[in-house]
N, C-alpha and C positions, 0 to 999 in steps of 0.2 A: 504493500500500500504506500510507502515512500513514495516511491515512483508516482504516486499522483500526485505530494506538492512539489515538484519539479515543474517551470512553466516552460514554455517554448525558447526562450531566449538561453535557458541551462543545456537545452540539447545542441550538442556539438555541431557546429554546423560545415560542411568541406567546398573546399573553393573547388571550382571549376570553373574553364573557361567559357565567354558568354556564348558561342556558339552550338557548345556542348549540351551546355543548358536550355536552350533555347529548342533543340533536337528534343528534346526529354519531356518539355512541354507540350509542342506539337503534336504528338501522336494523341497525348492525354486528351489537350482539346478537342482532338479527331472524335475521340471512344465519348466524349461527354455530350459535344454536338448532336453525334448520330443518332446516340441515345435518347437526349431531349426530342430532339425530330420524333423518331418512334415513337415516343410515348405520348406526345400529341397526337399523333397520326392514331395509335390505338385509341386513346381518349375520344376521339372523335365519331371512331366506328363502333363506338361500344365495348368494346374489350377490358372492361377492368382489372378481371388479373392480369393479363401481359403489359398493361397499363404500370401496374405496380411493381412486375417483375422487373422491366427495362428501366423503372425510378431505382431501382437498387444497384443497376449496372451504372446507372449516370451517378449515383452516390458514391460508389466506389471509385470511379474515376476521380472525382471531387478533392474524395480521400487521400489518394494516392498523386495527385498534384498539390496537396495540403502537405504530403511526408517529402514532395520532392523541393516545397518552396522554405521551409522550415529545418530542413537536411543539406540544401546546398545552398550557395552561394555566388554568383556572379563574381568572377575578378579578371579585370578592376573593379571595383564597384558599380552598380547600376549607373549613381550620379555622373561615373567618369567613365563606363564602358564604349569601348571603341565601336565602330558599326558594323552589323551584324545582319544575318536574315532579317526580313522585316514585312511588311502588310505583302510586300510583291510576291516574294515567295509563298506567303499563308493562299493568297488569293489561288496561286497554280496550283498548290498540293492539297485545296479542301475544294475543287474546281464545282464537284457531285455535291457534296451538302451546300454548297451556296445555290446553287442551280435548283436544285431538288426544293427548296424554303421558297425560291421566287417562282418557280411553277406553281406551287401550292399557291403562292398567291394571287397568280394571274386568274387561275382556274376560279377565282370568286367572282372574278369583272364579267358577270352575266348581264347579259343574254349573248355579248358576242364571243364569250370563252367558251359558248355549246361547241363553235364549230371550229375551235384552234386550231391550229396545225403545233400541236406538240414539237414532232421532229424540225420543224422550223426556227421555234422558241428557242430549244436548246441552242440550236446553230448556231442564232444571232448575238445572246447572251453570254456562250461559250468563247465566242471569238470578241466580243465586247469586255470580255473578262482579261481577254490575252492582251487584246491593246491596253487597256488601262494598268496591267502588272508591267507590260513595257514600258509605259510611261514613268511609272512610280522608278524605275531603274536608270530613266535617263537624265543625267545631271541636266538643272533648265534656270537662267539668269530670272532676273525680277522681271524682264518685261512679256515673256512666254507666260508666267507665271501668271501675272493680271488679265494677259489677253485668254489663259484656259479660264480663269475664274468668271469670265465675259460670257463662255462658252465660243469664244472666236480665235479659236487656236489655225493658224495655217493649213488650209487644206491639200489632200493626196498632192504632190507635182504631178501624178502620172492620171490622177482624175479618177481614182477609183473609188466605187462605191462602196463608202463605209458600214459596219457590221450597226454600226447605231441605225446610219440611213435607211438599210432596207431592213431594221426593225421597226420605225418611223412608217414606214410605205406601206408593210403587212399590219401594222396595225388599223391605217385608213382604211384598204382593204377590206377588215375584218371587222370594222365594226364598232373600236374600238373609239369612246372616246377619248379627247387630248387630257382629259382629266385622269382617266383609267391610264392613260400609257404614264403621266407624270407620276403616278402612284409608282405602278409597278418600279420606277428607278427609286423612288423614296424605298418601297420595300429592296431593292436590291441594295441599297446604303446602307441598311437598318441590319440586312443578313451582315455583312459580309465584318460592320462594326461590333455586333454584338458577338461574332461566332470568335472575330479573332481576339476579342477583351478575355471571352472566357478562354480560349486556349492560352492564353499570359498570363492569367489570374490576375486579371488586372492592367492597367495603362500605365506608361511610364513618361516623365520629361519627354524623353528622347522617340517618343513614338508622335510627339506632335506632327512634326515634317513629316512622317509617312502617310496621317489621316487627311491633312492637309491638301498634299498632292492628290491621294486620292480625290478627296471632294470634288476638287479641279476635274480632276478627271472623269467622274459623274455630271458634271456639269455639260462639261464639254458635248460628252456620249446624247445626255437630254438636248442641247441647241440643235444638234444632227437630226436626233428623231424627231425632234417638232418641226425641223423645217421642209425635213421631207414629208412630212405628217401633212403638213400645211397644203405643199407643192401638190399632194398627192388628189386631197379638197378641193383645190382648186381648179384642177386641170378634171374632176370626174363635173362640178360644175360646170364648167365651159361646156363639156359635153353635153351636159343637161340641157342648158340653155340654147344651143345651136339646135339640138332635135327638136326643146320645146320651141322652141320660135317657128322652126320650118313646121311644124306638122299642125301649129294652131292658125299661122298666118294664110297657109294654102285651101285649108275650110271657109275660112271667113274670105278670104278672097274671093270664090267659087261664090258664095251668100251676098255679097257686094255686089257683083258682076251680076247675076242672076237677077239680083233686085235694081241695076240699074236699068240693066236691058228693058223690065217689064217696065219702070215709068218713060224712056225712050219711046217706047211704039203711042203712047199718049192715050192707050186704048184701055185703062184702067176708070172707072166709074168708084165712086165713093159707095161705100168706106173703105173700097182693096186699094183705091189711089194713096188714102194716107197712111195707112199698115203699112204698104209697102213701102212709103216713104221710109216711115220709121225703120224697118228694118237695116235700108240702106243704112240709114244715119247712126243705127247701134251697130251695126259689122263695122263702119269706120271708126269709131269710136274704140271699139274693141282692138282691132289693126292695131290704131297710135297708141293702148294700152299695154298691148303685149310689145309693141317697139319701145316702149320708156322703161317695161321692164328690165330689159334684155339689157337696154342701154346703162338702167342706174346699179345691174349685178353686175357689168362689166368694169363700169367706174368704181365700185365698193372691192372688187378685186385689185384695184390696183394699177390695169389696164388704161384707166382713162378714157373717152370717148375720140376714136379715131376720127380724123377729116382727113378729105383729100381738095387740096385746094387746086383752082383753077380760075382765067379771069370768067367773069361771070357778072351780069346785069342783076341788082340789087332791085330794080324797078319791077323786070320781068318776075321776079323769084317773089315780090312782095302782090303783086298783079294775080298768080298763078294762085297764090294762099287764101287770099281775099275773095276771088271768084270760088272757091272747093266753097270755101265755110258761108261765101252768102248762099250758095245750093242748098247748102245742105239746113240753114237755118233763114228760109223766104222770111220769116216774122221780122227779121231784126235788120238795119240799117249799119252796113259797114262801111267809111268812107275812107279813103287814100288822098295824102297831101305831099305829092313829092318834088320837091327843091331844090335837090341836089343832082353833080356828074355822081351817077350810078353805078358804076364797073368798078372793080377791086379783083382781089385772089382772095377768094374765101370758097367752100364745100358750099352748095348749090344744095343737094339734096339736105344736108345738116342745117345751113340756116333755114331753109324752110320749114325743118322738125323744128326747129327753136320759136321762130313766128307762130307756126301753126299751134304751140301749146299756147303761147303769150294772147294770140287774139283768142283760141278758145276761153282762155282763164279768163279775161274780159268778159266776153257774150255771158257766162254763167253765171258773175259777178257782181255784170253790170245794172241799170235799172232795164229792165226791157224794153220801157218805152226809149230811151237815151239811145244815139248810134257810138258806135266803136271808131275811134278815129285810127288810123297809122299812116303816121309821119314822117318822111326820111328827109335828111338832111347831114350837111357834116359839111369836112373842107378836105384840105387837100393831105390831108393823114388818116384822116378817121370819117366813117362813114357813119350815121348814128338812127335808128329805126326805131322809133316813140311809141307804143300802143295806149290807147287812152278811152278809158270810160268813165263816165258818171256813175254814182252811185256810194253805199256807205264807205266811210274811209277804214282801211284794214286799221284793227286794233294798234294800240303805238307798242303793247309790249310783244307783239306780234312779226312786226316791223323786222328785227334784230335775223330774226331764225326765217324768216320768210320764205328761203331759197332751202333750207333742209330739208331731208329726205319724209316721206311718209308722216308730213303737218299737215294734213289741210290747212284751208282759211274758213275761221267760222264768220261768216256773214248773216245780215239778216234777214236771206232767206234760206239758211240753214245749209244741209248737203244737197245740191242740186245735180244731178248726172253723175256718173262713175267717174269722170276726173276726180272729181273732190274726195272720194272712195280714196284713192290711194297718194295722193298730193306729191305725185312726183315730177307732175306738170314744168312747173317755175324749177325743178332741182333740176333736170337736163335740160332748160333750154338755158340757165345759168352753166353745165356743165360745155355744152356748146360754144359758149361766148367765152368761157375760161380757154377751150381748147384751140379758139382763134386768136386768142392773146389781149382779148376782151374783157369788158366789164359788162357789166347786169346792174343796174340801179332801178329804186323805187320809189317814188312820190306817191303818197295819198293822204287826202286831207278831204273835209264833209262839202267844203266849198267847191276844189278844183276838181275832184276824184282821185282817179288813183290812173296813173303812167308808168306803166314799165317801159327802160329803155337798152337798147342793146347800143353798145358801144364796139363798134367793130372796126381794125384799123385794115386801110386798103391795100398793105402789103407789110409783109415780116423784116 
């Protein structure tokens, strides 16, 4: 019974060198790890005895890294020990239990973990495991250093696609959202910290620089996958939006045409003369809605709204606009005031989308009884196209956001036609005038009404 007031500091303890030591460790961590794993693993399935069988193999292990930390000694001392294996090494030789904890964890991100590709997972994790132990190996100054903490470490010279990247791509692919993929590297940081603290029995000074790097190097791994993640989104969108454009616009085209032809022959009697009116005037309606779509998912990607410039009559293009939308609205009075030389280099078919949404957002706006004016004028840089109606003045704290996406304008006579439905109207034909190098300004007041003007200069 002596033997029990003896405390740990009376048992002898033998120097060994750190690397020795450090071998002696490792394996323990191995047998404690594995163990822990299984015994969650049975916890889970129900197995309570093997539950409690494998808590006694991780107990042992415990134990027997409790006799190896109390028995020996580091020399030099830990404080001053020279460098030694470290995370790089743990990460290569425990490859399977880190691997093995981050699948467990993927396999939670349902609904798109039903249909993983396991054999892929490994892959990409596996080989994201090897770059980042290479990393942690390669000596790196302070400015490498900030730009991995960025996640904007220099990319392949030879341009290859990194094990991050096409784990990024398979996860858009699959279903997976950017939140679920950010997790999964939280949980791969979380394995790979907790498995190697317990195989060391603990952290030391000198293990700072290797967590560090690491982290870097998860960092890094995460900008890759999100950007391919992103790249991957965007380019299945593009896709989206070319099929949906063609396949909605060529129906409504066919419903246009159809219903043009029947008011043509002038052989429609009432009430199929004004239905069919109508129809015409909801299929075009419909057209420039699904073309504002297209256009404001292009510009929210990043794209911008392409033009292609050419010289082009500014009178002609405002003439062409004016005539569609008096057709299609006989009730309402649109007049033209033009003043100016009208040729310039601007996209023909684009300022016409930009006008055509600016005098619709008038008509819908304005008082009914009141006519729509457009005005053009300018000098000899800039050419300038005024839309103007009577009617309430836009709100003043209204004023500020006017041009952002998906506002309407509330007026006082409330949502009038499917423009005001989705208020992208004013957002591309401000997109337009940005892309000609333009400005978009707004006047409205209860007195004058309200002018939109396009500001467009006759050459770049």
């Amino acid at each position: 019974m002596s033997g029990e007031s003896h405390c740990a500091d009376d048992v002898p303890r033998h120097a060994l060198p750190p690397a020795l030591l450090h071998d002696l460790r490792t394996p323990l961590g191995q047998i404690i790890g594995y163990a822990e794993l299984l015994v969650e693993r049975a916890a889970e399935a129900g197995n309570a005895t093997l539950a409690a069988d494998l808590s006694k193999v991780s107990a042992a292990g415990y134990r027997m890294l409790t006799v190896v930390e109390e028995r020996f000694v580091a020399t030099p001392p830990a404080t001053a020990r020279e460098p030694g294996p470290g995370l790089a090494d743990f990460i290569l030789g425990n490859r399977e239990a880190i691997l093995a904890e981050w699948e467990s964890f993927a396999r939670t991100c349902t609904p798109a973990a039903q249909g993983m590709d396991i054999p892929a997972l490994h892959d990409h994790a596996s080989a994201m495991l090897s770059v980042i132990a290479a990393d942690l190996q390669t000596p790196q100054g302070g400015t490498e250093q900030a730009e991995k903490s960025r996640g904007e470490a220099p990319a392949d010279a030879a341009g290859a696609v990194t094990a991050a990247e096409e784990h990024g791509a398979d996860r858009a692919e699959s279903g997976f959202t950017v939140e679920q993929m950010v997790s999964e590297y939280r949980a791969l940081r979380a394995s790979v910290v907790r498995l190697w603290t317990r195989s060391r029995g603990g952290l030391e000074p000198a293990d700072v620089d290797d967590l560090t790097r690491f982290n870097e190097a998860i960092d890094q791994s995460l900008a890759e996958s999100v950007t391919r993640y992103t790249e991957e989104l965007d380019s299945s969108k593009e896709m989206f939006l070319a099929i949906l454009g063609h396949d909605l616009r060529t129906p409504l085209g066919v419903v246009y045409t159809s219903a043009r032809f029947m008011l043509d022959t002038e052989e429609l009697a009432e009430p199929h003369l004004t239905l069919t009116r109508r129809i015409a005037t909801s299929s075009t309606r419909m057209v420039r809605m699904v073309g504002d779509l297209l256009d404001f998912t292009r510009s929210r990607l990043g794209g911008g709204i392409p033009i292609v410039r050419e010289d082009m009559s500014m009178g002609k293009v405002v003439h062409d606009v004016v005539d569609e939308l008096s057709a299609l609205h006989p009730e309402r009075a649109l007049h033209i005031d033009a003043r100016a030389e009208e040729r310039g280099s601007w996209d023909s078919a684009r300022v016409a989308q930009a006008l055509a949404n600016l005098v619709g957002n008038a008509l819908e706006h304005g008082s009914p009884g009141s006519p729509v004016t457009v005005c053009v004028s300018g000098d000899d840089h800039e050419i300038t196209v005024a839309v103007h109606n009577q009617g309430p003045a836009i709100a003043r704290g209204q004023l500020n956001g006017i041009f952002n996406p998906m506002k309407p304008r509330d007026g006082a006579g409330g949502d009038r036609g499917p423009t005001a439905s989705l208020g992208l109207g004013l957002y591309i034909a401000e997109r337009i005038v940005h892309a000609h190098r333009g400005r978009l300004e707004v006047e409205s007041t209860d007195r004058d009404g309200t002018t939109f003007t396009m500001h467009l200069p006759r050459t770049v």
